[in-house]
C-alpha positions in Angstrom: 0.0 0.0 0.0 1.5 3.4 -1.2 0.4 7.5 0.1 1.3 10.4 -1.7 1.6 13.2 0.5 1.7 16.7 -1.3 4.4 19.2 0.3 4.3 22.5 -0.5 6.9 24.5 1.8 10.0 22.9 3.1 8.9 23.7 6.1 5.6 21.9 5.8 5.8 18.3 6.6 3.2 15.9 7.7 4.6 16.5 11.4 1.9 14.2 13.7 0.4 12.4 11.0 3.3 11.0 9.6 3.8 8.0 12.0 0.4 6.4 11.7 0.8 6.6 7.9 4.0 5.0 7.9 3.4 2.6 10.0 0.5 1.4 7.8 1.8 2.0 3.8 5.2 2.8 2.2 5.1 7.0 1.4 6.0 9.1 -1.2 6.5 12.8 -1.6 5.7 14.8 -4.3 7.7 18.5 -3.3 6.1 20.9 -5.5 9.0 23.2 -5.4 11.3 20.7 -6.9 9.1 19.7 -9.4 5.7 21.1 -11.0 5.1 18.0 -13.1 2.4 15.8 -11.0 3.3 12.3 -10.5 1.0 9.9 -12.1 -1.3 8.9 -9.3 -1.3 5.1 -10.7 0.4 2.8 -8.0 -0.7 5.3 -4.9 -3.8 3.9 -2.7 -4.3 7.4 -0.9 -3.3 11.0 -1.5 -2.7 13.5 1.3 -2.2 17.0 0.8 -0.5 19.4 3.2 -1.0 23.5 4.2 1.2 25.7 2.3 1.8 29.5 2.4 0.7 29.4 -1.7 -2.9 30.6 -2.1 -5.3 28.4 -3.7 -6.4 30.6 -7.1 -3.3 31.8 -7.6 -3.0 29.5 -10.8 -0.6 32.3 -12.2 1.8 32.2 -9.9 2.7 28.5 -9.0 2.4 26.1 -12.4 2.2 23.2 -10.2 -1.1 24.5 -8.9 -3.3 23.5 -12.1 -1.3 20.1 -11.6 -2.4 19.1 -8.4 -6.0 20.2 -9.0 -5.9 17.6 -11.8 -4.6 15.2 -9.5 -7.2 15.9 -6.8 -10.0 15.7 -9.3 -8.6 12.8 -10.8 -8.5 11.5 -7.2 -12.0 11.9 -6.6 -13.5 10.4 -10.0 -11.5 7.6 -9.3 -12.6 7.1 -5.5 -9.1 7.2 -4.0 -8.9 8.3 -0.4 -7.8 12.0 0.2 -6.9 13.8 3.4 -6.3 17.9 3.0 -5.2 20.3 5.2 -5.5 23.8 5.0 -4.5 24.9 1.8 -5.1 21.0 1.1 -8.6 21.3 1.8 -9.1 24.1 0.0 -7.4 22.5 -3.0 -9.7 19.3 -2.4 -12.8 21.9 -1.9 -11.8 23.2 -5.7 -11.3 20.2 -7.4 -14.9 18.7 -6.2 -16.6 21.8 -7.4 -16.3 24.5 -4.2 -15.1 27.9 -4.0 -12.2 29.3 -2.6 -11.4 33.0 -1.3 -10.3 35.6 1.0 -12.2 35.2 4.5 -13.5 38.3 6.0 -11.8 37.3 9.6 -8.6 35.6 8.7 -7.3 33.4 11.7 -3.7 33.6 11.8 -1.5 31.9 14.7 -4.3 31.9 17.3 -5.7 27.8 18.4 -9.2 28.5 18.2 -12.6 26.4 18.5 -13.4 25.1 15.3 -17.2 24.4 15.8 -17.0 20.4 15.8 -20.9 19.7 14.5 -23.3 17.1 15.3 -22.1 15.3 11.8 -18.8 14.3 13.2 -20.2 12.6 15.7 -20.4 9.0 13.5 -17.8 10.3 10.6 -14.9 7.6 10.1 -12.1 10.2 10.6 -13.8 13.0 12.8 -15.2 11.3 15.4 -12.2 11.1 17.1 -12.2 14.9 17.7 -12.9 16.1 21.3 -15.6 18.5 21.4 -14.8 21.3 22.3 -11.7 21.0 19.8 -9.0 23.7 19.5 -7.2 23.8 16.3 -3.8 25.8 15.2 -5.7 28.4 12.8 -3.0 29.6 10.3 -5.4 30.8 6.9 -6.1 33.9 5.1 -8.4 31.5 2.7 -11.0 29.4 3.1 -13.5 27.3 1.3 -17.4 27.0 0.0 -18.3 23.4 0.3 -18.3 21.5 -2.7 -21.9 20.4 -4.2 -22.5 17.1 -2.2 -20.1 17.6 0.6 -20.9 17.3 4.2 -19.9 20.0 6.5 -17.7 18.7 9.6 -17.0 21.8 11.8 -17.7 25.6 11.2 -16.7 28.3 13.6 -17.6 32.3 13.2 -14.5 33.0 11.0 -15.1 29.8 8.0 -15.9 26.4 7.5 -13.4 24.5 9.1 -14.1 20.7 7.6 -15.8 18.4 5.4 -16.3 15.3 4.1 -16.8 14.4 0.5 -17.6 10.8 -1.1 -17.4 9.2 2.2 -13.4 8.9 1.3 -12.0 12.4 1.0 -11.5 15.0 3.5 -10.7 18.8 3.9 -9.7 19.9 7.2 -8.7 24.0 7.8 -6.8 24.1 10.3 -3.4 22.6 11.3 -4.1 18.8 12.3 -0.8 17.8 11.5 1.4 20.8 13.5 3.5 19.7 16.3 5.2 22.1 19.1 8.6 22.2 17.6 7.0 22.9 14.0 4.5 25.4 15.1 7.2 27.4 17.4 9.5 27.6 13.6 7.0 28.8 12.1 6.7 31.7 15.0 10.5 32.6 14.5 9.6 32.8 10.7 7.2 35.4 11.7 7.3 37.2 14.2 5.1 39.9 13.4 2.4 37.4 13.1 3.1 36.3 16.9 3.3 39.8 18.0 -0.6 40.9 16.3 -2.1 37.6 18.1 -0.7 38.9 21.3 3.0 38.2 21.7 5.0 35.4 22.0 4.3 34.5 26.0 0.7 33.9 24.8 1.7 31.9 21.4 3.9 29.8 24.2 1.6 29.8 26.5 -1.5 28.5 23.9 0.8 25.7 22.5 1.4 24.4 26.4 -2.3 24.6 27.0 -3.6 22.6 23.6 -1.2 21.1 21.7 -1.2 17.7 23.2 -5.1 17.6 22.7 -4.2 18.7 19.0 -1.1 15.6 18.8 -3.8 13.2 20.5 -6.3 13.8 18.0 -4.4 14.0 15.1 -2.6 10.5 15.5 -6.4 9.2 16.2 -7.2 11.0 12.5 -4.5 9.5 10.6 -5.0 5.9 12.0 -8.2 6.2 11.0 -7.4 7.5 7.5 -4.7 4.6 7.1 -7.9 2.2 7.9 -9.8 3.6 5.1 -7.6 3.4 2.9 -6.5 -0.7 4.2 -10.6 -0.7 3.5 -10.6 1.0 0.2 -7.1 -0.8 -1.2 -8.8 -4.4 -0.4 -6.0 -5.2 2.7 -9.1 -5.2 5.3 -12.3 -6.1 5.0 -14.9 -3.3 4.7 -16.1 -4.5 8.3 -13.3 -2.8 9.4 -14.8 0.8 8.9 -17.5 0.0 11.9 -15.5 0.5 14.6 -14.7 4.0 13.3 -18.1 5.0 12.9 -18.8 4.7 16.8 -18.2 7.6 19.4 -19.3 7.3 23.2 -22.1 9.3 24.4 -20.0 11.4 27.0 -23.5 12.6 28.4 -24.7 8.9 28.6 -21.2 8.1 30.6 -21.9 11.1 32.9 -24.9 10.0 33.7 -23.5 6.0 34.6 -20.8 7.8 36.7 -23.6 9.6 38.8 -22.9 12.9 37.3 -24.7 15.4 39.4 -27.9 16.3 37.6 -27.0 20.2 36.8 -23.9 19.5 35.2 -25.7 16.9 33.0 -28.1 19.6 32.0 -25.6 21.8 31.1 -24.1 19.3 29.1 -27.4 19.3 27.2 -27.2 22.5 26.4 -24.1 22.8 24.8 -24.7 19.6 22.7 -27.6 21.5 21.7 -25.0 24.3 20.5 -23.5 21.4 18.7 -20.7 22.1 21.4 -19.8 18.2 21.5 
C-alpha cells in the first residue's frame, strides 16, 4: 500500500500524522517546489495534501497548482482516499466543485474552537475529535463546500471541515502541526506572533492545547490509514465499523452519577452542537 503526501513549503511536513501513515503503507513525496510536473497517481492507494503559504487561485503564480488540482479531481472520479489540510482542503474543496477566497476574519496563529458539528459525531475520521476542539488556525483563505459535501465543523470565522464521497476530507486548520514545528514557524514570523498577542501567549496556547491537538491527530491519521486498508482491499470493509462509533459522554456522565446540573448543562451545549 502506497500514500502520496503533497508538500508545498519545506517547512511543511506531515509532522503528527506521519507516523500512523507510515506505519500502515510505504510513502511518497511529491515537493512541489522541486518539481511542477504531478506524479502519475497510478500505484498510490491514498493522496494527502498538506498546508502551504501558496494561495489556492493563484494559478498564475505556481504552475504546479493546475497540476495538483488535476490530481485531486482525478482522485475523486477515481474514489481514491484523500486527506487535505489547510491549503489542502481548500485545493480538495476546488477540485470537487467548491469555492475558494479571501475570509473576511482571517485566523492567523491563534488555536481556536473550530465548531465540531453534530455530523462528526459518526464520521470515520472526525469522530475522534474532542468536542470542544481547539485547532492551530494559520489561513487567510477558506473554502465554499463542494456540491455534495458534508460540513464537519464551522466556527464564526469559515468552515473548518468536510467530508466528500465518504473517502476524502478537507480539514482547515493545522491537524498535522507539532510544538517544535509550530514554534518555527513563530521565529519565521514574528510579526504574526506579535498581532495575536505576543510570544508569552503563542507559548503559553501551544502548552495549554497542543497535546489535545497531537492526541487527535494520530487518532485522525490511523483512521485515515484504515480507510484506505478498506478502500485498497487489505481489510475487509467490516473494518470501517468501529470507526463510525463515538461514546455518548452525556450517557457516561450519567452511569458515573454525574450530578444532575452538570448533565443539564451538558445538554445545552450539545444542543449548541458544542460536542
Amino acid at each position: 500500500m502506497r500514500i502520496l503526501i503533497i508538500q508545498h513549503d519545506a517547512d511543511g511536513g506531515p509532522g503528527v500524522l506521519l507516523p500512523p501513515l507510515e506505519s500502515a503503507a510505504e510513502i511518497a513525496y511529491w515537493r512541489v517546489w522541486e518539481s511542477p510536473e504531478r506524479p502519475d497517481l497510478d500505484g498510490f492507494d491514498a493522496v494527502v495534501s498538506l498546508g502551504g503559504t501558496a494561495h489556492p487561485d493563484q494559478d498564475d503564480r505556481h504552475p504546479w497548482l493546475a497540476a495538483e488540482l488535476d490530481l485531486l479531481e482525478e482522485a475523486l472520479d477515481f474514489g481514491t482516499p484523500v486527506l487535505g489540510v489547510c491549503l489542502g482542503s481548500q485545493l480538495l474543496a476546488r477540485a470537487g466543485g467548491g469555492q475558494v477566497g479571501q475570509v473576511e476574519r482571517p485566523e492567523v496563529g491563534v488555536f481556536r474552537d473550530v465548531g465540531v458539528r453534530a455530523e462528526a459525531r459518526d464520521d470515520l475520521l472526525f469522530a475522534a475529535l474532542p468536542r470542544p476542539f481547539f485547532g492551530l488556525e494559520w489561513h487567510y483563505y477558506g473554502f465554499e463546500l463542494p456540491p455534495g459535501a458534508t460540513l464537519l465543523a464551522a466556527n464564526d470565522s469559515s468552515n473548518q471541515a468536510f467530508r466528500l464521497q465518504n473517502r476524502a476530507w478537507g480539514v482547515q486548520f493545522h491537524l498535522e502541526i507539532d510544538a517544535p514545528g509550530l514554534l518555527g514557524w513563530a521565529d519565521l514570523a514574528p510579526e504574526v506572533i506579535e498581532a495575536a498577542g505576543g510570544r508569552a501567549r503563542f507559548e503559553k496556547s501551544i502548552e495549554t492545547f497542543m497535546d489535545q491537538s497531537t492526541a487527535a491527530a494520530r487518532a485522525v491519521a490511523e483512521r485515515f490509514a484504515v480507510v484506505v486498508s478498506v478502500t485498497a482491499g487489505e481489510l475487509p470493509p467490516a473494518a470501517l465499523d468501529a470507526l463510525e462509533h463515538r461514546p455518548d459522554p452525556i450517557a457516561e456522565a450519567q452511569a458515573a452519577g454525574v450530578p444532575p446540573e452538570v448533565i443539564a448543562a451538558m445538554l445545552q451545549m450539545r444542543d449548541q452542537q458544542r460536542f
